[in-house]
N, C-alpha and C positions, 0 to 999 in steps of 0.2 A: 917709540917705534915710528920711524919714518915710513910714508907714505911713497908712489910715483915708483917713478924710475930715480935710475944715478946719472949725474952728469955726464955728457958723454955718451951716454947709451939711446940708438934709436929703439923704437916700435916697430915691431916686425910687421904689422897690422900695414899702416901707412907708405913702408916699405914695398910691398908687395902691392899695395894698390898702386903707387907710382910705380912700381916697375910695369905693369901691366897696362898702364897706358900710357907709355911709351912703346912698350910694342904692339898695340893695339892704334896710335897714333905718331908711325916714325916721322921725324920733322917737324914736332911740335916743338914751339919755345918753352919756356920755364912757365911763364902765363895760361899759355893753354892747360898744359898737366897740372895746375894748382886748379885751375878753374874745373876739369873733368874729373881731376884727382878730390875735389871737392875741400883743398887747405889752403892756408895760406903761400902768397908767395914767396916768402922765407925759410918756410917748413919745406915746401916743393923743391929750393934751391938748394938746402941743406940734404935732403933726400937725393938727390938727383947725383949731387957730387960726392956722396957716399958711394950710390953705386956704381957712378962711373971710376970713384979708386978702387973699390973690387974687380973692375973689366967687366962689367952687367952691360954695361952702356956706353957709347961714345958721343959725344958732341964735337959741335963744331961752332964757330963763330959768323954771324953774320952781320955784321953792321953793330952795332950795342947788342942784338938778339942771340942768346944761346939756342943753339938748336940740337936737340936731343935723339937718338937712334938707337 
């Protein structure tokens, strides 16, 4: 019997913590929301562009910097 999650599949948990501080901090980069989000910044990028292909979230580009709303 396998353990975890399935490939593919996020944690609602981690989900909800990034979404919540992105709306608690509009205009943060990927870095900031990993760092208040408390993960990695892979976990945060991979989060972040999940919610934003649901329409949770929009970004935008600024120089190399994602910036999140």
């Amino acid at each position: 019997m396998k353990r975890g999650r399935k490939k593919g599949r996020l944690y609602p948990q981690i989900k909800e913590r990034i979404y919540k501080v992105v709306k608690k901090y509009p205009g943060a980069s990927t870095y900031e929301v990993s760092m208040k989000a408390k993960v990695s910044w892979s976990t945060a990028q991979k989060y972040l562009r999940a919610l934003k292909r649901n329409d949770k979230i929009k970004s935008r580009k600024r120089g190399k910097k994602s910036i999140w709303f």
